[in-house]
N, C-alpha and C positions, 0 to 999 in steps of 0.2 A: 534633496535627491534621496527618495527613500529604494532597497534594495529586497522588490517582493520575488525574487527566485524563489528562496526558501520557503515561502507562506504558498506560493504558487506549486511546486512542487511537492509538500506538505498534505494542499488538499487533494490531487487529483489523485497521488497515491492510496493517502485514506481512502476516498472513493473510489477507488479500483480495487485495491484490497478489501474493501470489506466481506466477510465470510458471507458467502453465500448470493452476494451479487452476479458478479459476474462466475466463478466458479468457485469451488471449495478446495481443501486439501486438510485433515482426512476426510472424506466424506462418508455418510453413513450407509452406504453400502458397498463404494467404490474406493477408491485411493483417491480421483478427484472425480467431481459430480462439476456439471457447469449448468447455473441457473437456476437452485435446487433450491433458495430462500429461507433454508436451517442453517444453525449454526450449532457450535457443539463448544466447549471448552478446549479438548484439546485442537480444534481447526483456528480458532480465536487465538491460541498459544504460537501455530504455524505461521498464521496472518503478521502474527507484531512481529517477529523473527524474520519474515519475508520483507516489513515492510522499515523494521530498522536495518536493515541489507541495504536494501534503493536508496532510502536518505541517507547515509551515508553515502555510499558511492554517487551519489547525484550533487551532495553539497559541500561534501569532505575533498574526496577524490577528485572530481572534475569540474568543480568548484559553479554550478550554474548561478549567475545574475544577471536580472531584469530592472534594470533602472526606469524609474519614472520623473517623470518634473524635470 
């Protein structure tokens, strides 16, 4: 019985957070831009900050698993 929560919720945040996908924060000309395909160093710094935020409160705090087998 393997427990893919954490790898499950792992990727979609990656994929949601990444800079410039869906929106930015800072962005280069606004505070946040949405769909804008740049990234920058300091919005990349905001991104992992944002997205070690979610994993923790997604597998620390409220503890998500999804068993299989």
């Amino acid at each position: 019985m393997a427990d893919w929560g954490p790898v499950l919720i792992a990727v979609v945040l990656f994929v949601l957070l990444t800079p410039g996908l869906l929106f930015q924060i800072p962005g280069r000309n606004r505070v946040v831009e949405f769909g804008s395909m740049h990234t920058s160093g300091a919005s990349i710094l905001v991104h992992t900050i944002i997205y070690f935020g979610l994993v923790t409160i997604f597998l620390i705090a409220i503890g998500v698993h999804i068993y299989t087998g």
